[in-house]
C-alpha positions as CSV (number, residue, x, y, z in Angstrom):
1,X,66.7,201.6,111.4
2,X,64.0,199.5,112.8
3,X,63.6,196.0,111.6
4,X,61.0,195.0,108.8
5,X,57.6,195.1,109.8
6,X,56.6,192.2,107.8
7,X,54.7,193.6,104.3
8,X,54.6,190.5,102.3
9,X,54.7,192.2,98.8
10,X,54.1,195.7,97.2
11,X,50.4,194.9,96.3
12,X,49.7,194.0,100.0
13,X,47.7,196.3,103.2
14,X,49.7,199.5,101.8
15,X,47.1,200.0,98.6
16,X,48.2,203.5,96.7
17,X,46.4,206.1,98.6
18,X,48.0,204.2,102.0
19,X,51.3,204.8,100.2
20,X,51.0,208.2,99.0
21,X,49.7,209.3,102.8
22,X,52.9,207.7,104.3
23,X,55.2,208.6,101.9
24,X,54.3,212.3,102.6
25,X,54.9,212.0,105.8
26,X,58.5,211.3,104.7
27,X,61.1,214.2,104.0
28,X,64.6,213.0,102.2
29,X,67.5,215.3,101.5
30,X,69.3,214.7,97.9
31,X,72.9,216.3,97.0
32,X,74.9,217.3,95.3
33,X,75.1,217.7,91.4
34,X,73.2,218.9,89.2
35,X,74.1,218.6,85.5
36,X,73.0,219.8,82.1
37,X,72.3,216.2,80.3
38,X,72.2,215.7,76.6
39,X,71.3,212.4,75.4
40,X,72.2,211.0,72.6
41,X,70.9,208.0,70.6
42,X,73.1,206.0,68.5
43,X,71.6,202.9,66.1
44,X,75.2,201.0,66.5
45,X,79.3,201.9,68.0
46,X,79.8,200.8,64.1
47,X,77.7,203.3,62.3
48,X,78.8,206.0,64.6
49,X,82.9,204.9,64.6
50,X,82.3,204.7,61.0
51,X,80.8,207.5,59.8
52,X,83.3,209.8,62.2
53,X,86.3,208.4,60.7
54,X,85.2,208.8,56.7
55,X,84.0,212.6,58.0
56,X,87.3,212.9,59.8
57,X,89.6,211.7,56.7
58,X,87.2,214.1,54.8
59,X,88.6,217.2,57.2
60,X,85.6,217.0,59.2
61,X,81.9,218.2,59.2
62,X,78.6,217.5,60.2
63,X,76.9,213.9,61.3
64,X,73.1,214.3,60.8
65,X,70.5,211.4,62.2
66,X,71.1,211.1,65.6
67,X,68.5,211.9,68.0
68,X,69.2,214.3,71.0
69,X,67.5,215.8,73.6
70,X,68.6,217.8,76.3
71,X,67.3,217.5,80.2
72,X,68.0,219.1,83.5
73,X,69.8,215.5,84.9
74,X,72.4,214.8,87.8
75,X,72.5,211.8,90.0
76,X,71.6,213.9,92.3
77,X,68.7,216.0,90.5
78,X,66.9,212.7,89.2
79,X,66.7,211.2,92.4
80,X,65.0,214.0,93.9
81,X,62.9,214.6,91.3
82,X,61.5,211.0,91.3
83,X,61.4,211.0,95.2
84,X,59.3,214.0,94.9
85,X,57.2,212.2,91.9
86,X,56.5,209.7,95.1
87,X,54.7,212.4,97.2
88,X,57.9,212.4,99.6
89,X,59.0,215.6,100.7
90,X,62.4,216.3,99.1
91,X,65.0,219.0,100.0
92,X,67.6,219.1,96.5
93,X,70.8,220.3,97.6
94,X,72.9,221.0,94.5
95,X,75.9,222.8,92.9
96,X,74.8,225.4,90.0
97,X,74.8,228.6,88.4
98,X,71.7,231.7,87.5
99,X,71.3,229.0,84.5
100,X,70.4,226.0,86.8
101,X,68.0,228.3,88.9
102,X,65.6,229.2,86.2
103,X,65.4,225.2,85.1
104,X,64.3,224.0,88.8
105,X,61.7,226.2,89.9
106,X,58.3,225.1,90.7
107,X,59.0,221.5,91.4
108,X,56.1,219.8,93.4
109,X,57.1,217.8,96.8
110,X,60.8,219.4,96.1
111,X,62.4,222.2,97.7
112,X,65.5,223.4,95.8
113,X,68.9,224.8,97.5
114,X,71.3,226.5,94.9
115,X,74.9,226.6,96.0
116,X,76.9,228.7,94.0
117,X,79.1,226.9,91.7
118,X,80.1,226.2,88.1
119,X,78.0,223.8,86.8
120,X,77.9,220.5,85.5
121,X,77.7,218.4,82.2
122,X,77.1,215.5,80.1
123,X,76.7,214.0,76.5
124,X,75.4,210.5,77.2
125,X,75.8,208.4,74.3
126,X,73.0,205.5,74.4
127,X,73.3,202.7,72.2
128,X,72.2,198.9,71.8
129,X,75.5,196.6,73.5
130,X,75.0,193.1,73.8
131,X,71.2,192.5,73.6
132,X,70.5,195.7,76.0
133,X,70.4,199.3,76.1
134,X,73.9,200.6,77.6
135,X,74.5,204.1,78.0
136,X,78.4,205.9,77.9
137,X,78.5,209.3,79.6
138,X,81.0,211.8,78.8
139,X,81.2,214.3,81.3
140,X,82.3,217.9,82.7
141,X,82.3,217.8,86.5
142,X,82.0,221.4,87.2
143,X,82.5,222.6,90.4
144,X,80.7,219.2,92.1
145,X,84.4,217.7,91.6
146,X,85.6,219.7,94.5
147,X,82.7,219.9,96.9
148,X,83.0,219.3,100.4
149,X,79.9,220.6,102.0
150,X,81.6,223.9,103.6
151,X,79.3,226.2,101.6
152,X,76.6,224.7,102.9
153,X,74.3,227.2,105.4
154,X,73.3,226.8,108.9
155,X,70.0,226.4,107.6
156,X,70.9,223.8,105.3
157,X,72.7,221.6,107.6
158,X,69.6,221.7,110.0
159,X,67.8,220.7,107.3
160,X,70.0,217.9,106.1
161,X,69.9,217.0,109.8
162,X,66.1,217.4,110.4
163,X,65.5,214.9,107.2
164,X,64.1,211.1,107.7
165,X,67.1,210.0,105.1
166,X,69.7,211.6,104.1
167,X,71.1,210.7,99.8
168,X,74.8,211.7,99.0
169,X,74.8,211.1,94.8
170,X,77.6,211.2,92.6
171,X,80.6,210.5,95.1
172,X,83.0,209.1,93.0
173,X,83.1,212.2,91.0
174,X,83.8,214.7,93.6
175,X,87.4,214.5,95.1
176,X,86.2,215.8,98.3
177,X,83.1,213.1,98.6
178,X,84.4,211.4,101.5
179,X,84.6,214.9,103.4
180,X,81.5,215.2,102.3
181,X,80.1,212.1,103.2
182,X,81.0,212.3,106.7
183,X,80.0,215.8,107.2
184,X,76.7,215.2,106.1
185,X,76.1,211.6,107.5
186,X,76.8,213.1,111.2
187,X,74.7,216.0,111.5
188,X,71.7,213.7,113.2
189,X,71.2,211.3,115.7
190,X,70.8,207.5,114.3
191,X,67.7,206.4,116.0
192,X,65.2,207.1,112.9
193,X,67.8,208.4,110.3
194,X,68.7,206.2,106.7
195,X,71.8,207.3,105.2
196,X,72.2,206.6,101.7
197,X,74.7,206.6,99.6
198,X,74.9,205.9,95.9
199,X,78.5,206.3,94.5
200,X,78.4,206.0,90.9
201,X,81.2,204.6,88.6
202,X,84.3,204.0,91.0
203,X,86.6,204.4,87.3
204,X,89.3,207.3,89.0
205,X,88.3,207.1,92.3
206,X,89.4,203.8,93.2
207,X,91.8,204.9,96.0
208,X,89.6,206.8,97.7
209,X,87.5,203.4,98.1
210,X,89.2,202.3,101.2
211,X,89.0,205.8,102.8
212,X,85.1,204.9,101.9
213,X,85.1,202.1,103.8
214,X,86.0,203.3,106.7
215,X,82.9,205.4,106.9
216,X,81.0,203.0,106.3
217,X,82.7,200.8,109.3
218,X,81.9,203.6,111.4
219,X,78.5,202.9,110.9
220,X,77.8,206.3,108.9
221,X,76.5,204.6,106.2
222,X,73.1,202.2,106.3
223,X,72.8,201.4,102.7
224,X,75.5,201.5,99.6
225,X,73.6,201.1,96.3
226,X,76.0,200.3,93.5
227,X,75.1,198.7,89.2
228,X,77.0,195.7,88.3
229,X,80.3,197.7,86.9
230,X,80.3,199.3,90.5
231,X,79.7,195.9,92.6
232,X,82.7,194.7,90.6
233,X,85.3,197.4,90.8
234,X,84.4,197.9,94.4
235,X,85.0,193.9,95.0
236,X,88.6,194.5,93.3
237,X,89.2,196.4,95.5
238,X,88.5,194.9,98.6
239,X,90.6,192.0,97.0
240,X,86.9,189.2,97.4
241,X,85.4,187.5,94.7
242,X,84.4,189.8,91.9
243,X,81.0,189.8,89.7
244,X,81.6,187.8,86.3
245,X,80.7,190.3,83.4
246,X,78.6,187.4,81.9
247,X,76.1,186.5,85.0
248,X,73.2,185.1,86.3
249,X,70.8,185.8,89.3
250,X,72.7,183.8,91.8
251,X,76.2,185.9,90.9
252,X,74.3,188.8,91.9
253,X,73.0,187.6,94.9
254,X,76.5,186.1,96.0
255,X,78.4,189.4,95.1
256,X,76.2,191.4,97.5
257,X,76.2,189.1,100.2
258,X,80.3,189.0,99.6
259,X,80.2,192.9,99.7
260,X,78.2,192.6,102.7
261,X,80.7,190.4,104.7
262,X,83.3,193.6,104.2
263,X,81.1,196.6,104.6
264,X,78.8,196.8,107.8
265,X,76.1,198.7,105.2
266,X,73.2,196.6,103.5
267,X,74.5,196.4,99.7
268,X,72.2,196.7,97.4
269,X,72.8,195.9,94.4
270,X,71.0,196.8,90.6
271,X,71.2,195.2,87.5
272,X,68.8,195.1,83.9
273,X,68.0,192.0,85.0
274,X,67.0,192.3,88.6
275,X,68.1,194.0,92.1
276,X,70.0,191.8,95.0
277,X,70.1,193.5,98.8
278,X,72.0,191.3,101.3
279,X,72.0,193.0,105.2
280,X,71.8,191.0,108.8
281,X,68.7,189.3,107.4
282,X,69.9,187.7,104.4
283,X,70.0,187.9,101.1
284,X,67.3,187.9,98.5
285,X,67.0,188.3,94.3
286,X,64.1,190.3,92.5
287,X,64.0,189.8,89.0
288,X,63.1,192.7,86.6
289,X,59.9,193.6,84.5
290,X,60.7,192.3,80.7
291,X,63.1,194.6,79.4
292,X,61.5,197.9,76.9
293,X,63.5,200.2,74.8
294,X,63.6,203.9,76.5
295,X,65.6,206.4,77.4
296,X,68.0,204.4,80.3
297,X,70.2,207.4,81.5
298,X,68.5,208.3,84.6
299,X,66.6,204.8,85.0
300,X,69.7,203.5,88.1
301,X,68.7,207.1,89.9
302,X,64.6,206.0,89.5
303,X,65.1,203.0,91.1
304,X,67.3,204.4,93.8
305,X,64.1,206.4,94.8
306,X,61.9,203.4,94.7
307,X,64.9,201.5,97.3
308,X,65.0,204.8,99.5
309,X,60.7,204.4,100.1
310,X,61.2,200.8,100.3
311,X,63.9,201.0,103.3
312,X,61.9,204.4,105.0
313,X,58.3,202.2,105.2
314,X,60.5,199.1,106.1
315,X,58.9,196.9,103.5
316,X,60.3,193.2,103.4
317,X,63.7,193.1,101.6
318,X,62.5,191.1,98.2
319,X,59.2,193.6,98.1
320,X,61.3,196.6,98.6
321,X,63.6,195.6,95.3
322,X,59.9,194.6,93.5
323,X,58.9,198.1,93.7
324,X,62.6,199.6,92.9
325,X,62.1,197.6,90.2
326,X,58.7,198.8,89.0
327,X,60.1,202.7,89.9
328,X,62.9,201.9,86.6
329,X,60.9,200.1,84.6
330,X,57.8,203.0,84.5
331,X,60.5,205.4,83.7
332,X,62.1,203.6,80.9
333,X,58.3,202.7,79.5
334,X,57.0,206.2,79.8
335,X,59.8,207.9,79.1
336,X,58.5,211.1,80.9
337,X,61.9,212.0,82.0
338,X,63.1,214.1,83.9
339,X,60.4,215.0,86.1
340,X,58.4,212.0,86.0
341,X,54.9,213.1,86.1
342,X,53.5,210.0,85.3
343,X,55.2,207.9,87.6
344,X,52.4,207.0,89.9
345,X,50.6,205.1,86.9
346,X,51.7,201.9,88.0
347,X,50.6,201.5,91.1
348,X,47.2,201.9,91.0
């Protein structure tokens, strides 16, 4: 990628129409899940490991109270969604059935590639965990766990390969993600081309990680975008200094800039709290908007959409996490999940 061309802060020269026009100029590729997401809101672990076990004893039955909803979700889905909520021209690549393909029509700014394949799904359990919203995901991979790009079409692969910046979701659930990862992160010449890569929780998949690594030495991959949990397993295993479960700003910042010194990608790294990237330039911290009760499943995916503008338009490193930042926190205020047709509200 070409170096920073200097833009000082998000509310700088690039006012919202500015950043509309070039974003739609911009055309990203997203893949590969797709999954059927049910939240689930829980007022406390207690009241729900409580009232299981009395219902249990009782031979079982029904636990009323809980609020649900269900949503078209994904790693993958939600990112391309919100890239598409940004006016940039998104090609969605995912894994799905004749009941996927009626929920993803008529998307604005997204065009939507269905390869055949058993779905995917997840309850994810949200619930207040040490002074912040945490959310638990219990999950049916579907077919995503074994896809390796080879049902992909000519056409597709041009189209991967004709795209400004190519985003590979959800790797640590799919067995085959480091074939996959390497045939899609070759089909273009690297002049103008950002590969992306966000792997999600590393839990089963940790020796695959060094496999990872290689591709990234290779220089396949420009950016690795990893939460807290996933900054710290990832550091285990590359045997350096891992992130303390109880930190501050400055662990952060040190933990991507250790990750850094091992992996030839720029780490980016987000948190509840704030965002760290360390690359060639440096390292730099960007704390978050005061935290609001919302839905958070979805909210890592958001910001990964707001980092992916930020590297394409080659905004300064500390504005670029700013407006990741602001990308999360809209979609946690607003709450207009899953296509985020409000998201532009903040910018103006």
């Amino acid at each position: 990628m070409k170096p920073s061309r200097g833009i000082s802060g998000v509310e700088s020269n690039l006012r919202l129409s500015e950043l509309v026009r070039e974003a739609s100029k911009l055309t990203v590729s997203v893949l590969p899940d797709f999954y059927f997401d049910r939240i689930i809101r829980i007022p406390s672990l207690e009241k729900l490991f409580n009232e299981t076990r009395a219902k249990a004893a009782a031979g079982g039955g029904n636990l009323r109270g809980y609020s649900q909803n269900e949503l078209p979700g994904g790693n993958a889905t939600n990112l391309a969604f919100a890239l598409a909520s940004l006016s940039i021209n998104t090609r969605l690549y995912c894994v799905g059935d004749a009941s996927v393909r009626g929920l993803l029509q008529e998307t604005p700014n997204c065009e939507i590639t269905l390869i055949e394949g058993r779905p995917s799904f997840t309850a994810a359990l949200e619930f207040p965990f040490r002074g912040r919203t945490v959310n638990v995901m219990i999950s049916d991979v579907g077919d995503v766990a074994g896809f390796d790009g080879r049902k992909l079409s000519r056409t597709d692969l041009r189209g991967l390969g004709e795209s400004d910046c190519v985003a590979l979701t959800n790797w640590s659930s799919n067995k085959s993600g480091n074939t996959l990862a390497r045939r899609v992160f070759s089909l273009a010449g690297r002049r103008h081309r950002l590969n992306f890569l966000d792997p999600a929780d590393f839990t089963g998949a940790e020796n695959r990680l060094m496999q990872l690594k290689n591709i990234v030495d290779e220089g396949l991959i420009d950016v690795l975008s990893l939460n807290e949990n996933e900054a710290r397993i990832l550091a285990g295993r590359l045997s350096v200094q891992r992130l303390p479960h109880e930190y501050e700003p400055g662990d952060v910042v040190r933990a991507s800039a250790i990750l850094h010194s091992k992996l030839s990608a720029t780490i980016d790294i987000h948190t509840p709290f704030g965002s760290a990237s360390a690359s060639d330039e440096g390292h730099v911290w960007a704390a978050t908007p005061r935290l609001v009760s919302g839905l958070v499943t979805g909210a890592g995916d958001v910001w990964d959409a707001g980092d992916i503008l930020g590297h394409l338009l080659r905004f300064e490193p500390h504005a670029r996490l700013v407006f990741a930042n602001l990308c999360a926190y809209a979609y946690i205020k607003t709450e207009k999940q899953p296509r985020l047709k409000g998201m532009r509200h903040f910018l103006s």
